[in-house]
N, C-alpha and C positions, 0 to 999 in steps of 0.2 A: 640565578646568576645574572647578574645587568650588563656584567662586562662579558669581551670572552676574544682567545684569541684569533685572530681569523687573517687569509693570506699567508705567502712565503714571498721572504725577502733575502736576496743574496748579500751576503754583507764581507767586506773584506776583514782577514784576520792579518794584524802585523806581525812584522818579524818577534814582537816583545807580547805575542799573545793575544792584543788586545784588540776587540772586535765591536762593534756598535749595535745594540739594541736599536731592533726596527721602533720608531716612535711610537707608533700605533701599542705594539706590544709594551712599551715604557709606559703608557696612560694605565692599561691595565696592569701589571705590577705596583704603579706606584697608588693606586685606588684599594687594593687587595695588602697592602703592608700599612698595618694601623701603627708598629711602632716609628713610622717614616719623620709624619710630623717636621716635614720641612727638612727631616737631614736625608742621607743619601737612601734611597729604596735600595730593598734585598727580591731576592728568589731563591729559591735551592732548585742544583743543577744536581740530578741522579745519575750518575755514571755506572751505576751497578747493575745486573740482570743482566739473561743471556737473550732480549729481546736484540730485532736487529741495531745495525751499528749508527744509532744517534741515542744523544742525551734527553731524557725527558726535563722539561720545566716547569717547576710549581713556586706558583705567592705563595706566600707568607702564610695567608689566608688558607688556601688551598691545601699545604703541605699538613696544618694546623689539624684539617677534617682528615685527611689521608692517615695522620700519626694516632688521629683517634680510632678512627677505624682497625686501625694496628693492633691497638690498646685493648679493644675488644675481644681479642683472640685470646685463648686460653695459655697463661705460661706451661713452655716449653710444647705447644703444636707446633705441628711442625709447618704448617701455613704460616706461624707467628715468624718461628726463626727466619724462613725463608725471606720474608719481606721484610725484615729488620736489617738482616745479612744486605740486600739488597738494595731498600728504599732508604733506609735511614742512616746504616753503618759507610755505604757507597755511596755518601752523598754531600755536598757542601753547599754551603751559603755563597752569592754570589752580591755583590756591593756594587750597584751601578755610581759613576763616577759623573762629577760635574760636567764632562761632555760628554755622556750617555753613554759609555764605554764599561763591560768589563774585562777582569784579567782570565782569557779563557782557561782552566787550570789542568796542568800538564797530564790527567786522568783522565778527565772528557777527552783532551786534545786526540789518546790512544785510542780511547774508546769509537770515536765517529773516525779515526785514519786520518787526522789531519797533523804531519809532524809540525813542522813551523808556520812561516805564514801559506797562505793561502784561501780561499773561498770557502767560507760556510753558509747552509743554506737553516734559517728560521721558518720552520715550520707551525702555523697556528692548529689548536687540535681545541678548542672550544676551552673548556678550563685549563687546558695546562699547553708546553709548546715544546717541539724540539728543534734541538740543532742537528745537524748534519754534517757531512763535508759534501761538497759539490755533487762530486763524481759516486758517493754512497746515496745520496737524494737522487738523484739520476737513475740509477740503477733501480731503484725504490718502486719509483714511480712505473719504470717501462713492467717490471713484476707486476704492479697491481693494474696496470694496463691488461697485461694476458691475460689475470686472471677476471678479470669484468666478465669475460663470457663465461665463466660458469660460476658465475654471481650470478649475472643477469642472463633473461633467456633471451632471445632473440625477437626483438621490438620491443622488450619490457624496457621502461622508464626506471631510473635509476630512484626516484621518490617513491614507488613500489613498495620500496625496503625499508620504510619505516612505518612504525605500529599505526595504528588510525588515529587520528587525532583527538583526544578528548569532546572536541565541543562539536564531532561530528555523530558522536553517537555511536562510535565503534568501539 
């Protein structure tokens, strides 16, 4: 992956829904949507699943390996339904606009607790990104705050936590 999303960015939603893609995250969508070609870039926004309250966000690209992955599940498992019901059926295309806006859509808006306007917060999560509302990110954060300590032991480094790196021989 070359691109990938990284950073949160607070961004205002208006009264008429419509909220601004952080830039950074607008390069990588519009790099990852091969049907773009000069006209408007897309994503899909997942509002389905009972993970906590923000929308996941997948390119074009992205969404593309996700659905195949899908695809590879045996009809009617019930892992298959689950993530169909969820990632695919719970989910819509999102059309960013000549001034890098989209229209937030009144499902996500339920899903993260944001009814009108208000502060959403863009979350970068390496291939894919969520949104939020302010005050749900908030909340978010201070949880995986507590829980760091029994993530981590006491003076362990938070790079610890990942496998050894290939070209170290581990």
């Amino acid at each position: 992956m070359s691109e990938a999303f990284r950073g949160e960015f607070a961004q205002k939603v208006d009264g008429k829904a419509r909220v601004s893609i952080p830039a950074a995250f607008r390069r990588v969508i519009e790099a990852q949507d091969p049907a773009s070609d000069g006209k408007r870039s897309r994503f899909v926004i997942v509002y389905g699943g009972d993970r906590r309250a923000f929308c996941e966000c997948y390119t074009m690209a992205g969404m593309k390996r996700l659905e195949a992955r899908i695809a590879r599940l045996p009809v009617g498992d019930r892992r298959r339904i689950y993530l169909t019901r969820n990632m695919i059926r719970l989910s819509t295309e999102a059309e960013i606009d000549e001034d890098g806006r989209i229209v937030l859509p009144p499902k996500a808006r339920d899903k993260i607790g944001l009814a009108d306007a208000g502060d959403a917060m863009f979350a970068g999560d390496l291939d894919k990104f969520q949104i939020w509302s302010r005050a749900g990110y908030a909340a978010d954060l201070a949880s995986l705050s507590a829980a760091a300590g029994v993530i981590l032991g006491d003076g362990e480094d938070m790079l610890s936590l990942l496998p050894p790196d290939g070209d170290e021989g581990g």
